[in-house]
C-alpha positions in Angstrom: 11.1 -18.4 -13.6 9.7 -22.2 -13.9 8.9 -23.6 -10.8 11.4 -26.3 -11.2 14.2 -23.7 -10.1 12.2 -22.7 -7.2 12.8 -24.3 -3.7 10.6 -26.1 -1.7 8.8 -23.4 0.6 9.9 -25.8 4.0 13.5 -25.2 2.7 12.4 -21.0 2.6 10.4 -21.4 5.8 13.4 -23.4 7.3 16.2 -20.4 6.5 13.7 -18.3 9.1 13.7 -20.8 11.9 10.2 -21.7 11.4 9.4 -25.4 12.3 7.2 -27.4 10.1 3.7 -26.8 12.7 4.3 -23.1 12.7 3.5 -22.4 8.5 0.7 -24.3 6.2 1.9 -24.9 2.9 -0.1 -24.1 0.2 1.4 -26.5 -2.3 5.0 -26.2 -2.8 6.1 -23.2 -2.9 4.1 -21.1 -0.7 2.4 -21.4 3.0 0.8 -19.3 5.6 2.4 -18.6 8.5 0.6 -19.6 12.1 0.0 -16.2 14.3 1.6 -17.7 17.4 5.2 -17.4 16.0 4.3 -13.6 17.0 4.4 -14.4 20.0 7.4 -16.8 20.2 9.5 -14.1 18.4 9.2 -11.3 20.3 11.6 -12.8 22.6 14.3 -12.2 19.8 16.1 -9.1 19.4 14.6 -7.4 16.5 15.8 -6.7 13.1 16.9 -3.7 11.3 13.6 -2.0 9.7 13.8 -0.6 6.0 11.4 2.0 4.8 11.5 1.7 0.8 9.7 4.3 -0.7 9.7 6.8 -4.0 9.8 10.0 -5.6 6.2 10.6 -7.2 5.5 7.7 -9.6 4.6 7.9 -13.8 2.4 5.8 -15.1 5.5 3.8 -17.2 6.4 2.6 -13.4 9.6 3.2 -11.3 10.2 -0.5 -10.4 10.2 0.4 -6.3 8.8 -3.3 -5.9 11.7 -4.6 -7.8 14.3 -2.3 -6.0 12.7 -3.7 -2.6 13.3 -7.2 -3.6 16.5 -6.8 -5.4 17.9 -4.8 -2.5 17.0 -7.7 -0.3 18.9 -9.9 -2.3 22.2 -7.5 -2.4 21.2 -7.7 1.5 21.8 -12.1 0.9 25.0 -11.6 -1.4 27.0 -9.7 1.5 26.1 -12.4 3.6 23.4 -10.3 5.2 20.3 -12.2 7.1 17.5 -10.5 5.5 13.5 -10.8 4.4 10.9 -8.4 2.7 7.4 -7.5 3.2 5.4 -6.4 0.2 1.8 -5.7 -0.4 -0.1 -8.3 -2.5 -1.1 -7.2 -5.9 -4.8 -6.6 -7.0 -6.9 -8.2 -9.8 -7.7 -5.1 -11.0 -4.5 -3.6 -11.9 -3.2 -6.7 -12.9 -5.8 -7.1 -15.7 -6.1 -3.0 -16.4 -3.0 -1.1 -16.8 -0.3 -1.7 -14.8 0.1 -5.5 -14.9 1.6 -7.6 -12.4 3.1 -6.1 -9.1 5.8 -9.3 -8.4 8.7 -7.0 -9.3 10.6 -7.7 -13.1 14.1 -9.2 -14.6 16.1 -11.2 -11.7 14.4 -9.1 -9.0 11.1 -10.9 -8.6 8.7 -13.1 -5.9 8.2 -16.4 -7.2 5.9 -17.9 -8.0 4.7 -14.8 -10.1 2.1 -16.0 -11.3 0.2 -17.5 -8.3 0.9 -14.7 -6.5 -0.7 -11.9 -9.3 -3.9 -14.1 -9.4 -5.6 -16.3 -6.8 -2.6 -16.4 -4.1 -3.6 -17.6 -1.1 -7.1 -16.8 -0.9 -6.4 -13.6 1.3 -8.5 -11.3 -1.6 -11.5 -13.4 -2.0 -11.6 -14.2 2.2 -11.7 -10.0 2.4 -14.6 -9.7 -0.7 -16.3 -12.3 1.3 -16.3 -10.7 4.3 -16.9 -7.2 3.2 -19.8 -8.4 0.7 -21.4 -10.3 4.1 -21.5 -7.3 5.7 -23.6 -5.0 3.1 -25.7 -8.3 3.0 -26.1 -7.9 6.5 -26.9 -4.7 6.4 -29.5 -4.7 3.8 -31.2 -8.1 5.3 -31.3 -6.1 8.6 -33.6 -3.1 6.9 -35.6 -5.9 4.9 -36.5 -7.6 8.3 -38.4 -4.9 10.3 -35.3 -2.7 10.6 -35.1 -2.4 14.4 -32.1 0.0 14.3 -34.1 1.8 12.1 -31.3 2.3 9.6 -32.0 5.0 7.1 -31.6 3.8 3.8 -30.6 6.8 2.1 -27.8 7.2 4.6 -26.1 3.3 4.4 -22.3 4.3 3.8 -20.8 0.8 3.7 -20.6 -0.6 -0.2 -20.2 -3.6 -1.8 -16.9 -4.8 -3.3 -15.3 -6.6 -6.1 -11.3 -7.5 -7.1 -11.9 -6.2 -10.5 -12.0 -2.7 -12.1 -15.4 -2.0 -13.5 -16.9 1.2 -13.9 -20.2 -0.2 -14.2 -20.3 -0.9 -10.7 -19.8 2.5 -9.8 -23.6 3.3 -9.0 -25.9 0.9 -9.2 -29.9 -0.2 -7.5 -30.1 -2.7 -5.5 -34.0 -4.1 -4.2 -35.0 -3.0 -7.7 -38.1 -6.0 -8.4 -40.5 -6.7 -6.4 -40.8 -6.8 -2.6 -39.0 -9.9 -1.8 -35.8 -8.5 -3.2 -35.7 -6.1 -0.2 -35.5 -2.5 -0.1 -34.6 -0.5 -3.1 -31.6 2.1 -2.7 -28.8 3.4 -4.1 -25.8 1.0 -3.5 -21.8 0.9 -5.3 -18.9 -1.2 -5.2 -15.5 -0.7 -4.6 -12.2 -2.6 -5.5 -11.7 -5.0 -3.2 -7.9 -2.8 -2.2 -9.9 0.1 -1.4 -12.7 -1.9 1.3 -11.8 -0.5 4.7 -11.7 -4.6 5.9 -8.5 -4.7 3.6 -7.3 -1.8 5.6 -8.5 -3.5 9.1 -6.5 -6.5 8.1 -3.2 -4.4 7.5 -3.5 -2.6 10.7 -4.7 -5.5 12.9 -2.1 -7.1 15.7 -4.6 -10.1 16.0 -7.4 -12.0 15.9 -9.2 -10.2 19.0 -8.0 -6.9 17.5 -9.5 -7.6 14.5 -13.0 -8.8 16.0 -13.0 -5.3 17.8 -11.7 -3.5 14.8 -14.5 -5.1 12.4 -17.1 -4.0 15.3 -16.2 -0.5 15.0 -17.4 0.0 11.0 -19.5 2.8 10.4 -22.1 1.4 8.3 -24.3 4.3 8.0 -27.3 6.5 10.1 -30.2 6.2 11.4 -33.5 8.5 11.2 -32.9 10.3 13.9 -28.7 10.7 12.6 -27.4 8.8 15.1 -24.7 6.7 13.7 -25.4 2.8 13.2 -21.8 0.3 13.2 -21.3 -3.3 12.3 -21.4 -4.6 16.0 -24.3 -2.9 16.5 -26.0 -5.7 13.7 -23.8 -8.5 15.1 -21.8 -8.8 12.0 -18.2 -9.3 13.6 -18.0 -12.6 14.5 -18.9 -14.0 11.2 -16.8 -11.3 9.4 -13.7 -12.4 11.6 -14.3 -16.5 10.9 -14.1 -15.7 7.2 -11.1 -13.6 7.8 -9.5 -16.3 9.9 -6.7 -17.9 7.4 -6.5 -14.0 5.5 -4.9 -12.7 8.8 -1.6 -15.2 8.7 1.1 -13.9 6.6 2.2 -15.6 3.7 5.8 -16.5 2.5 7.1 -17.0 -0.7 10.4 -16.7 -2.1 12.2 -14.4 -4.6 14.5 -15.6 -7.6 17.3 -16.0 -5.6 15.6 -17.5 -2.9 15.3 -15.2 -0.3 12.0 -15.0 2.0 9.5 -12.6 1.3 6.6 -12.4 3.0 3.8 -10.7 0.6 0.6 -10.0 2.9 -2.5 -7.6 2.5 -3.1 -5.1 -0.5 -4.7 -1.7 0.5 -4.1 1.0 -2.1 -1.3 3.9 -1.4 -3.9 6.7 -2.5 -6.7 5.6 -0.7 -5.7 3.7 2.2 -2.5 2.9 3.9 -0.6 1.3 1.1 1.9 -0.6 3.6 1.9 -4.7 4.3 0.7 -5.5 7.0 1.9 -4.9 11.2 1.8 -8.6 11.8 3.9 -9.5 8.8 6.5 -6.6 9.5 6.7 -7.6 13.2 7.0 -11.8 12.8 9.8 -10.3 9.9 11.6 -8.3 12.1 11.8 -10.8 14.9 13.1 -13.3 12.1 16.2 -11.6 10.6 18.3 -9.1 11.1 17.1 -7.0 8.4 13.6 -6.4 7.0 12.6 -4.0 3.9 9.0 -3.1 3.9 7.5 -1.3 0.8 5.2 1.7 0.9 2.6 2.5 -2.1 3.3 5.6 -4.3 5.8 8.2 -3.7 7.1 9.1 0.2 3.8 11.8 0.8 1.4 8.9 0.4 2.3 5.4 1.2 6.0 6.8 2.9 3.6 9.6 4.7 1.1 6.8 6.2 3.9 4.3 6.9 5.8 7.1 9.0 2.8 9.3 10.5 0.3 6.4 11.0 1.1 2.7 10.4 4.4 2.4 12.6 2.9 4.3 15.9 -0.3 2.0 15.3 2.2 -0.8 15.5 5.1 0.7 17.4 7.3 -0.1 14.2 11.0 1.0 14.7 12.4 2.6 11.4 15.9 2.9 11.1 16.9 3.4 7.5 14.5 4.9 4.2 15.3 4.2 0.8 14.0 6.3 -1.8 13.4 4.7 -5.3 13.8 7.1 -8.8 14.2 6.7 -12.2 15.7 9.2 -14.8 12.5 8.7 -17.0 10.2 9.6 -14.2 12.2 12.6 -13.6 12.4 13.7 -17.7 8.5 12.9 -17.4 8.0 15.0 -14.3 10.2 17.8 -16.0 7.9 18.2 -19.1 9.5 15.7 -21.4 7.4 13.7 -23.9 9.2 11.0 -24.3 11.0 9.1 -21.4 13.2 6.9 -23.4 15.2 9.9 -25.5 18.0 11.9 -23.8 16.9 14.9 -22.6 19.0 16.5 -20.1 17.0 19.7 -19.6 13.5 18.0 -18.5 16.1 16.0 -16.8 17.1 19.0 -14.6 13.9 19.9 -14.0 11.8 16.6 -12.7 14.9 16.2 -10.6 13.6 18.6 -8.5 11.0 16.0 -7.6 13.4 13.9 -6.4 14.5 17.0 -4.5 11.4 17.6 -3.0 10.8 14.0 -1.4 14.1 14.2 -0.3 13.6 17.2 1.4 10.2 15.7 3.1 12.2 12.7 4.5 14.6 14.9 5.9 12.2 16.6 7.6 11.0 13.4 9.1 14.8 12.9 10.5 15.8 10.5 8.0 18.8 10.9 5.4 17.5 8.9 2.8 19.6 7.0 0.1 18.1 7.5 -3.4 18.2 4.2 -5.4 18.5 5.2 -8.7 16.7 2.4 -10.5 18.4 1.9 -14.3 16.6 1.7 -17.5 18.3 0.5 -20.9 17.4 4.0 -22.0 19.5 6.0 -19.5 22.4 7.4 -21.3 25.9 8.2 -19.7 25.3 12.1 -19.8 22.2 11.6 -18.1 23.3 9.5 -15.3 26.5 11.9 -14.8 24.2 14.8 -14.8 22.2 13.1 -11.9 25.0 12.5 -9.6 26.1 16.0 -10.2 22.6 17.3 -8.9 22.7 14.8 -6.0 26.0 15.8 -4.9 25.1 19.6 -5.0 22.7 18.6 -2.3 24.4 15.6 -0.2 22.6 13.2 -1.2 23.6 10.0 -1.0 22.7 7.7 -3.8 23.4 4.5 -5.8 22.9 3.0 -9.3 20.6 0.0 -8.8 21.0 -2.3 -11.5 19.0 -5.1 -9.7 16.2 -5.7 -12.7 19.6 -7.1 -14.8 21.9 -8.8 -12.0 19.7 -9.7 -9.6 21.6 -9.0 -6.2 24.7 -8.6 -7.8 23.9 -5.3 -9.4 21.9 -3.8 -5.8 25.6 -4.7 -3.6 26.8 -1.0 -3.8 23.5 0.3 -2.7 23.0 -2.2 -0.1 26.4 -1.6 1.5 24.9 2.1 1.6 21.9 1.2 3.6 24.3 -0.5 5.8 26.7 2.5 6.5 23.1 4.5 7.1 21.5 2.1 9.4 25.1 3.1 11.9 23.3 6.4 12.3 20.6 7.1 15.0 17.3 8.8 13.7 14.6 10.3 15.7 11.6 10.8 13.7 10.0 14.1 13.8 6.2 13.6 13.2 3.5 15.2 11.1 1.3 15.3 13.6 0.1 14.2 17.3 -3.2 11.8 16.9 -4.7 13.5 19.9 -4.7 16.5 17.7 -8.0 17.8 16.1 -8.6 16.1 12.6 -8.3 19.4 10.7 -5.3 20.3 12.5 -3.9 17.0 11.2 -4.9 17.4 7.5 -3.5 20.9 7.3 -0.3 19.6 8.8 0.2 16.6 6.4 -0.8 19.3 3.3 1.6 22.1 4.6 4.4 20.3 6.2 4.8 17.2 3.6 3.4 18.6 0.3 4.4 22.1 0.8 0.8 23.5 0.4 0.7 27.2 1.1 -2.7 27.0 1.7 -5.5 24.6 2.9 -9.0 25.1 1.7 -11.9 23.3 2.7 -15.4 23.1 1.2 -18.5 22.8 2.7 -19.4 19.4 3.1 -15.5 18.7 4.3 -16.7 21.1 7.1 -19.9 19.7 7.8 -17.6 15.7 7.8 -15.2 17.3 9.5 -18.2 18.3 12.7 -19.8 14.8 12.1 -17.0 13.2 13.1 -15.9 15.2 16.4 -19.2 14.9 17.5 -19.4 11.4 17.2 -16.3 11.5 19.5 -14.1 10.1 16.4 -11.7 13.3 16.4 -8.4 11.0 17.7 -7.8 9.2 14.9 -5.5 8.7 12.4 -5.5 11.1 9.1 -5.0 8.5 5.3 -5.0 11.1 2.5 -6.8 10.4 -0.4 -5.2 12.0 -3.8 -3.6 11.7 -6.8 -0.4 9.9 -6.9 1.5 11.8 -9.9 1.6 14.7 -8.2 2.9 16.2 -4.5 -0.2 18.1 -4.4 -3.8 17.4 -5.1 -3.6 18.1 -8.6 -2.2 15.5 -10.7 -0.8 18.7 -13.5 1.3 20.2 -11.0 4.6 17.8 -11.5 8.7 18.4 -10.3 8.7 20.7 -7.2 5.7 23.1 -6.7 5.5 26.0 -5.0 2.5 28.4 -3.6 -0.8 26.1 -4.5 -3.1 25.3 -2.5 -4.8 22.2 -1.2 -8.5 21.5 -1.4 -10.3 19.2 0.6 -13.6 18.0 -1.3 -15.0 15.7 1.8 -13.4 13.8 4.3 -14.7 10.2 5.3 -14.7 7.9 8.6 -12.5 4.6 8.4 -13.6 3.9 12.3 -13.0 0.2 11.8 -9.7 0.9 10.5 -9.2 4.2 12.9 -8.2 7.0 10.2 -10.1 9.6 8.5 -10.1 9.4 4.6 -9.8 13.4 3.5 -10.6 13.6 -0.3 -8.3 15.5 -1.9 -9.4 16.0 -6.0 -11.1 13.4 -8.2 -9.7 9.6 -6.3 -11.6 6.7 -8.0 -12.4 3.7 -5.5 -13.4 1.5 -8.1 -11.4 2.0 -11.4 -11.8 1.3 -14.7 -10.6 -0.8 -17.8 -8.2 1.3 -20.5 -9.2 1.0 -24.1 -6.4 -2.0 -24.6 -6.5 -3.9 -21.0 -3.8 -6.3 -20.2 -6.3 -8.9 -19.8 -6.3 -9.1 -24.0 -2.3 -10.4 -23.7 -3.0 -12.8 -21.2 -3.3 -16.6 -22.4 -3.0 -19.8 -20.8 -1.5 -22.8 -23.2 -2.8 -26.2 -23.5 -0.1 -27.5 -21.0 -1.2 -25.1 -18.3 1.3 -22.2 -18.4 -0.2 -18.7 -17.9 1.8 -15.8 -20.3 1.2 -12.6 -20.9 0.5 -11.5 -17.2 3.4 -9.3 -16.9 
């Protein structure tokens, strides 16, 4: 969409009841938005709160980011006074596989492209301040070491917005003695940094501070932990972070507000936008849709188990996003664009099974059946047969070709769900012991028959109750193809079990990360990268970043 079509951001800013000293604009089409409208807003009454999640995803994409924004336009077209939150996207993807994450057709944030790349500096301020932090830590062992920080035991890495394999192990201190202490060292992409998860969870600037404090950054000799306030690194952390921690808005195609704030990945960390953005949104309109990462037993799981009784989040409706070529993938087909009504069947019973999770949650999800030019008539008929056989409630979203227009008939179904009352049913209790919770999430939202968990996850597992860490949150770390930890094991499965390799401390943050299989926290480049398509012309235009 050129930028000539787009409105002025104080026009966007203006249909939220912002005044002009409440947002920075960022030139003119997006701004930051001042943390003290927080405050202002929570005398309003609050808005209707929109879980959007999906069935597990294929790496051809289900389009749940455009389903979030083209639903929020449908919202607009019935006269409907609505907003989105959405993650921001990563470097790394953007350039490796999966491209852009600004949704596609007429169901997109604008402006794309500034919002793929650079944005509003949020990425770089949280690489800053996570990279200050190992710096701090190294300089502190270089300089007499007081805390007496075992090297062989740091735990905080570096980090970079870029997937590079390279960077996966690495030396650092490695000539001579004024380049400080040699020792193993890694990086991580920038998504994965536990600051990017402090900044989703934060409520504010002193929450933050305290939040930052709280990183465990390794051990000392003796074993006793070391954190980042015990090296004084908060306070310059935080002033880095300063302008990260304001919500942006931007605008989609049809000019509704989205605000797009915060990028921590679904199978790592929490996957979710962040508290502050869905709390200003929800005191703004009537209606907000917030997007969670993956399918609805990762970034759906986090949102409903962790992220909203962190934040005291209401939920009052869940939208679940499929596809029919996810569904022919998941049931063995190797080819999604060919009619195949038999995989069909079969990876339907993914759809199923996420179903059958959110229902266990309380909710009574409507299924957004995102359309692709390849489904075929039979196909979608056969699908609203299987969905009827098991009252599920569902829609043909057509919002990547119309825009709102084609997302009306599912919107008006999100409406007739939002008249009913849900009490959500919890995994788990956060007072409960951190296996307890971990065997719950495997059990009671995959469907594990079985938990098992290897020695070092027992000796993590002891670590962290003794360091009086027990009462946190649990973020599961796993594959996101696949209910279960095993990335083959697609559709519905039953009787596996569930083995946890490690499990790591997110203190700052407040979860434990249990690693469930093979999770990469610093990616690589495929053979072909998407960087080779993108180009930028002699008049300044950037193509090829789709």
């Amino acid at each position: 969409m050129a930028t000539k079509d787009l409105k002025d951001i104080s026009e966007i800013a203006s249909k939220l009841g912002l005044s002009e000293n409440e947002y920075e604009k960022y030139g003119n089409y997006m701004a930051k938005v001042s943390l003290d409208v927080l405050k202002r807003v929570q005398k309003n009454k609050r808005g209707k709160l929109i879980l959007v999640t999906a069935m597990n995803p294929t790496k051809e994409g289900e389009g749940k980011t455009t389903t979030t924004i083209g639903l929020g336009q449908a919202f607009g077209k019935l006269g409907k006074k609505a907003v989105i939150a959405l993650r921001e996207p990563s470097l790394g993807p953007c350039f490796g596989v999966k491209g852009g994450a600004t949704g596609g057709g007429k169901a997109k944030v604008e402006p794309s492209d500034n919002i793929n790349l650079s944005f509003t500096g949020d990425f770089p301020a949280v690489t800053a301040a996570h990279n200050l932090l190992s710096a701090l830590i190294n300089n502190h062992i270089y300089h007499g070491n007081k805390l007496r920080i075992d090297p062989r035991r740091v735990l905080f890495p570096r980090a970079i917005d870029m997937n590079d394999r390279s960077l996966r192990e690495i030396i650092v201190g490695s000539g001579n003695s004024d380049t400080g202490v040699m020792m193993k060292d890694k990086f991580v992409i920038t998504p994965a940094s536990e600051i990017m998860a402090i900044m989703g969870l934060s409520s504010g600037y002193a929450d933050m501070k305290a939040r930052l404090s709280r990183i465990l950054v390794g051990y000392n000799y003796d074993g006793k932990p070391v954190f980042s306030g015990d090296i004084k690194a908060q306070g310059a952390m935080a002033a880095l972070l300063r302008d990260a921690l304001k919500p942006n808005i931007v605008q989609t195609t049809e000019g509704l507000p989205a605000f797009i704030h915060i990028g921590p990945f679904g199978n790592i960390a929490h996957g979710t936008s962040s508290i502050i953005a869905d709390r200003m949104a929800l005191g703004l309109a009537d209606y907000v849709l917030t997007e969670a990462g993956f399918g609805s037993e990762l970034g759906g799981q986090k949102f409903l188990d962790m992220v909203s009784v962190i934040a005291d989040l209401p939920i009052d409706a869940v939208v679940l996003v499929a596809t029919i070529r996810s569904m022919k993938l998941n049931g063995g087909a190797r080819e999604s664009s060919k009619e195949d009504l038999a995989a069909l069947e079969r990876g339907a019973q993914n759809v199923l099974k996420h179903v059958d999770s959110l229902r266990n949650y309380g909710f009574d999800p409507v299924v957004a059946l995102n359309r692709f030019p390849t489904d075929t008539p039979a196909e979608i008929t056969r699908i609203e047969e299987l969905l009827k056989e098991k009252n599920v409630n569902w829609s043909l979203s057509e919002v990547f070709a119309k825009g709102g227009e084609g997302g009306k008939d599912l919107a008006e179904k999100v409406l007739k769900a939002l008249d009913k009352k849900y009490t959500i049913k919890r995994t788990y209790n956060v007072d409960d012991p951190v296996k307890e919770k971990i065997i719950a999430i495997a059990k009671r939202v995959y469907g594990a028959s079985d938990v098992v968990f290897e020695k070092k996850a027992e000796r993590d597992l002891k670590n962290i109750e003794s360091m009086g860490l027990g009462k946190v949150h649990v973020c599961m770390a796993k594959t996101q193809y696949s209910v279960t930890d095993d990335p083959k094991l697609m559709g519905w499965p039953k009787d596996f079990t569930v083995t946890v390799k490690s499990v790591a401390i997110s203190s700052g943050a407040g979860f434990a990360v249990p690693l469930l299989g093979d999770i990469m926290t610093m990616p690589g480049l495929p053979t072909a990268p998407a960087a080779e398509g993108v180009d930028l012309t002699d008049d300044g235009e950037i193509t090829g970043l789709f």
